[in-house]
C-alpha positions in Angstrom: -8.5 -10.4 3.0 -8.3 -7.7 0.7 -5.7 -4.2 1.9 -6.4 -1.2 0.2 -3.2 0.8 -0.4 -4.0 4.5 -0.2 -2.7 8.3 -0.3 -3.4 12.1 -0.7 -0.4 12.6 -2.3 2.5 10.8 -4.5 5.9 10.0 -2.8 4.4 8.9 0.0 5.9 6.1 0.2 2.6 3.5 -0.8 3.7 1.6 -3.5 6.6 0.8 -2.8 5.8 -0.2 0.9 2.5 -1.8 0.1 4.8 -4.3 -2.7 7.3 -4.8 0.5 4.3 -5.9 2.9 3.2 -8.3 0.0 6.3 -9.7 0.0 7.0 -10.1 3.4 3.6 -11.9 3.7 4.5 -14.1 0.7 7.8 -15.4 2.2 5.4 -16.5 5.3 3.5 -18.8 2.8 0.5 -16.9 2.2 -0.6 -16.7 -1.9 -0.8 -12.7 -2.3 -2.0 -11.0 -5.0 -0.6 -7.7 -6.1 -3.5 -5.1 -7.8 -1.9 -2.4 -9.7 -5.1 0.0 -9.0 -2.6 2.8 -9.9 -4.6 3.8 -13.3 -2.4 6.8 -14.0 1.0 5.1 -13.1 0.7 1.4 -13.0 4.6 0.8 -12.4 4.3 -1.8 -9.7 6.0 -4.0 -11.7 9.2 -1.9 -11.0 9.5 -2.9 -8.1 9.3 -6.5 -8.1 11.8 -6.0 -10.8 9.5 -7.3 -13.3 10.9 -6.0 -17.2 7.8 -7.4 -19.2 5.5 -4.7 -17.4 7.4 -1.9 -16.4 4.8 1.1 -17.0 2.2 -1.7 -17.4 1.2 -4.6 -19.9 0.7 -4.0 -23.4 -2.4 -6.5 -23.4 -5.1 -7.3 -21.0 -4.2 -4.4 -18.4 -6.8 -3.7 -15.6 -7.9 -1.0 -17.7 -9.0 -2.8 -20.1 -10.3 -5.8 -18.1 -12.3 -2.8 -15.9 -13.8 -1.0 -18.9 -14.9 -4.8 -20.7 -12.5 -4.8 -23.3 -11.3 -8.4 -21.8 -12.9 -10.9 -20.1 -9.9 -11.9 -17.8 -6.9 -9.2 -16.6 -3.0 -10.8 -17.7 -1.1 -12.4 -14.4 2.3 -12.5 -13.2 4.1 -15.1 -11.3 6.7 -12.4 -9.4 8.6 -15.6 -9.0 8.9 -16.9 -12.3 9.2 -13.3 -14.1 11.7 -11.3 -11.8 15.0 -10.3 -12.7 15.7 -10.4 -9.0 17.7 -13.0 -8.0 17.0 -12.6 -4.3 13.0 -13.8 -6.0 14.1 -15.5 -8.4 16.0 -18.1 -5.7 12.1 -18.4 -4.3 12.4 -20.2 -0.2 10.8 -23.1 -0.6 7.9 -21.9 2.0 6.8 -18.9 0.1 3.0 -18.9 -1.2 2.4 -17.6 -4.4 3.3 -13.7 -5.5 1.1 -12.7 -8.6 1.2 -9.6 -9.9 -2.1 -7.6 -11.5 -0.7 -5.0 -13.9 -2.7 -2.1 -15.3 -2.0 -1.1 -18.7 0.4 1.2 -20.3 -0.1 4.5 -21.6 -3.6 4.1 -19.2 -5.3 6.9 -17.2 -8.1 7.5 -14.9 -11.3 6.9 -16.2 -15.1 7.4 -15.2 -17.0 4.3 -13.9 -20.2 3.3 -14.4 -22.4 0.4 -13.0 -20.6 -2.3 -16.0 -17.5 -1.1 -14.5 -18.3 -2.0 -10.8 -19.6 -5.1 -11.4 -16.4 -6.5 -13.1 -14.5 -4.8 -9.9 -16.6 -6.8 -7.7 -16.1 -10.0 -9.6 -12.5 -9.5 -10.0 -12.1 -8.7 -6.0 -14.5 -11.5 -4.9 -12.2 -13.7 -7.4 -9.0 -13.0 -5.9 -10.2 -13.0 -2.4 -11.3 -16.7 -2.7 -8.1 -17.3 -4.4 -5.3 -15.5 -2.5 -4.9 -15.1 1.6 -3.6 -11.4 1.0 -4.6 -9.1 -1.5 -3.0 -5.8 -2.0 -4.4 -3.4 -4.2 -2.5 -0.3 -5.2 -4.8 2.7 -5.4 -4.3 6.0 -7.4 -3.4 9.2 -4.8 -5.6 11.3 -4.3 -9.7 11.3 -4.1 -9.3 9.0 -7.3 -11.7 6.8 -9.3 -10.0 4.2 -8.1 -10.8 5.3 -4.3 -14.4 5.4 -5.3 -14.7 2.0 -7.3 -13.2 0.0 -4.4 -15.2 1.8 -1.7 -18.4 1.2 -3.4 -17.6 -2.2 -4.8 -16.7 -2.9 -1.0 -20.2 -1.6 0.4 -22.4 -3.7 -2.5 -24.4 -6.8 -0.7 -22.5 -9.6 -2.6 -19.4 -8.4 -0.8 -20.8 -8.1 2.8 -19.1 -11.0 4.3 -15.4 -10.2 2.7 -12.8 -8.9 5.2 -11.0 -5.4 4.0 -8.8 -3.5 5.6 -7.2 0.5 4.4 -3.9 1.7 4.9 -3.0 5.3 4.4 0.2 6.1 3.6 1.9 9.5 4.2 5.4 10.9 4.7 6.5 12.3 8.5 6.3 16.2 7.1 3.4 18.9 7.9 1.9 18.6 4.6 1.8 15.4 4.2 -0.2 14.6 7.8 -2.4 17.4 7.3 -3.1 15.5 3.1 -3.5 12.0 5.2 -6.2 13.1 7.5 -8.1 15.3 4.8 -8.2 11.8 2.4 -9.7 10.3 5.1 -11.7 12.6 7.6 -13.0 15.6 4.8 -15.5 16.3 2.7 -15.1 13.9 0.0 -13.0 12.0 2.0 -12.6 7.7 2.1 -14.8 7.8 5.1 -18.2 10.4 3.5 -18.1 9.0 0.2 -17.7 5.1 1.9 -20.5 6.4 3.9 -22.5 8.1 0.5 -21.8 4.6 -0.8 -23.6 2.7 2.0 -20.7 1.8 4.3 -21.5 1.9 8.1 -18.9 4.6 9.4 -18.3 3.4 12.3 -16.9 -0.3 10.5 -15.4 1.6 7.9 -13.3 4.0 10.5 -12.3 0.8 12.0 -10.9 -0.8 9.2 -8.5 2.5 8.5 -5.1 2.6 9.9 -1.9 4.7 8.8 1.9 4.5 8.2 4.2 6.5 8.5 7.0 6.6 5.8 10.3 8.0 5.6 10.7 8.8 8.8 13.8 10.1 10.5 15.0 8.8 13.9 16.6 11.9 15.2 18.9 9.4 17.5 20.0 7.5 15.2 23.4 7.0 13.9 22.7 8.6 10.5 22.2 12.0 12.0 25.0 11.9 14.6 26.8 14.5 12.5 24.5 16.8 12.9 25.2 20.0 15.0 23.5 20.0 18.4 21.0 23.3 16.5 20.0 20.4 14.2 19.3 18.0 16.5 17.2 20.5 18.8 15.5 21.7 15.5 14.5 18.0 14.8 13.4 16.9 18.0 11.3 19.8 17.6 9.9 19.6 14.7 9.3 15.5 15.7 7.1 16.9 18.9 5.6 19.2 16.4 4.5 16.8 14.2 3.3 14.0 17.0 0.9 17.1 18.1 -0.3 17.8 14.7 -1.2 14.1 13.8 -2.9 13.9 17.2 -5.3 16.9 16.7 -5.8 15.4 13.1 -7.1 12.4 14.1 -4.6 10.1 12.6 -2.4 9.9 16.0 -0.4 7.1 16.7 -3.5 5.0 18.4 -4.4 4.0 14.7 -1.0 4.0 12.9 -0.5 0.6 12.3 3.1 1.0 11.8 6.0 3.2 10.9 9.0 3.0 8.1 12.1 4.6 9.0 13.8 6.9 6.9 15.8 4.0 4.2 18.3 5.9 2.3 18.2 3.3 -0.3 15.0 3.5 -1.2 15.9 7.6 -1.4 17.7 6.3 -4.0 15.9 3.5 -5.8 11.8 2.3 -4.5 13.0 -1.7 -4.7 12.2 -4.5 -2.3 14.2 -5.1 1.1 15.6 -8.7 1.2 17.8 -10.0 4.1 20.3 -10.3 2.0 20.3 -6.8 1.5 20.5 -6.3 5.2 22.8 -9.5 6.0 25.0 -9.9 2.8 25.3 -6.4 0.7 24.5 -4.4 4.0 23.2 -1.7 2.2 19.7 -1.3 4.2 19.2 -0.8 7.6 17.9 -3.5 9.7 15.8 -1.4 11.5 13.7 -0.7 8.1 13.4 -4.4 7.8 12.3 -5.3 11.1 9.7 -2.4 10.4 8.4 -3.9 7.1 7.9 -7.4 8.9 5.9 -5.7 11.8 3.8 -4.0 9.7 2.9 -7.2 7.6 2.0 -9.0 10.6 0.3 -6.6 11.9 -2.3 -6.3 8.8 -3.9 -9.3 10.0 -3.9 -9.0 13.5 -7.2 -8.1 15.1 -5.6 -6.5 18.3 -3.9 -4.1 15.7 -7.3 -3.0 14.7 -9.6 -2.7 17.9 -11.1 -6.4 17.1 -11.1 -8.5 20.4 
């Protein structure tokens, strides 16, 4: 199955959830793949603590795979490569983690039909390889959004199983960016459609998460003066309201990410041990991260009977 990781704006939250879900699904035993679609910031590689491909490879990047220059895009074994030694000490039922980097110093580019055909091949590759595929897409009404959305709707990819999630912080702006990436003019679901996608299918394969949220009952804002904690409840109705007459309402978020103040700090994976051990992260964030993971391939999730 191939998940398309997507938002209207940056620090959303996407990358560094979408590389979490991969993991998660990984320590399952499922072989994921992890795309670094992310042309103008291909950093993925940070957060699988990866040092070789920080801002990207130096040779055979995505960029240059996707514009001809190669005939096959580099691979890394997460696994093997990490400086984590939560991955490093692999469980012996995790699938395979392999990382797609883009290239450093790369940017958006223009595509043409040379450049959708390799996309296809590469995606119709990996899905016959891998269980999961996650591929990191630029914000914004990007290239990258296009490319996949068209190389999605072409006839040699009829039969393969895709899926979008939408990423986008619990403020004002940030719902009101979500549901224009998705319901506007130019949006995934008129230019899917301007592609040849049947709206209807393609709607149905959308969901949303919600990152970064804050729990106004939680423990971390028990400080708070009782004004605050009015204010926030408030603005938490406000905002339930707002998503609802957007369109992106909780009946298709797929899950949501509590406010994690380490990843305030630093975007890195969540590990038990970081839970269990170190107790730096909440275990509610982890138990979130799981549920969404299982949830990507779970029909009832997504209106499927």
């Amino acid at each position: 199955m191939l998940v398309f990781a997507a938002s209207d704006k940056g620090g959303t939250g996407r990358s560094v959830t979408s590389a979490n879900l991969a993991y998660q699904r990984a320590l399952t035993g499922d072989h994921v793949a992890y795309v670094d679609f992310d042309f103008g910031s291909p950093t993925a590689a940070a957060v699988f603590d990866v040092p070789s491909a920080l801002r990207g490879t130096e040779e055979r990047g995505l960029h240059s795979y996707l514009e001809g220059e190669v005939t096959q895009p580099a691979s890394i074994d997460i696994w093997r490569h990490t400086e984590h030694p939560v991955l490093r000490a692999r469980q012996n039922q995790s699938g395979r983690l392999v990382l797609y980097p883009g290239d450093a110093g790369g940017g958006e580019f223009a595509t043409g039909e040379e450049t959708l055909e390799r996309c296809i091949d590469l995606l119709l590759r990996l899905n016959s390889e891998f269980d999961l595929v996650m591929v990191d897409l630029s914000a914004g009404r990007s290239y990258a959004v296009d490319l996949v959305l068209a190389a999605t709707a072409h006839p040699q990819m009829r039969h393969v199983a895709y899926r979008w999630l939408v990423f986008h912080r619990w403020t004002r702006q940030h719902v009101i960016a979500a549901a224009g990436l998705v319901h506007k003019e130019n949006g995934i679901l008129r230019s899917g459609v301007d592609r040849g996608h049947d709206e209807e299918t393609l709607q149905g394969n959308i969901r949303f998460v919600r990152a970064a949220v804050p729990d106004p009952e939680s423990a971390m804002w028990a400080q708070g003066s009782p004004a605050q904690a009015a204010w926030m409840q408030s603005c938490n109705r406000a905002l339930r309201r707002l998503a609802s007459d957007q369109r992106i309402g909780d009946s298709v978020v797929l899950g949501t990410v509590p406010l994690e103040p380490i990843l305030q700090w630093r975007e890195q994976l969540i590990t038990e041990e970081d839970v269990l051990a170190t107790q730096i992260a909440n275990k509610e964030t982890l138990e979130a991260l799981e549920e969404i993971s299982r949830r990507l391939t779970d029909d009832a999730y997504w209106g499927l009977p």
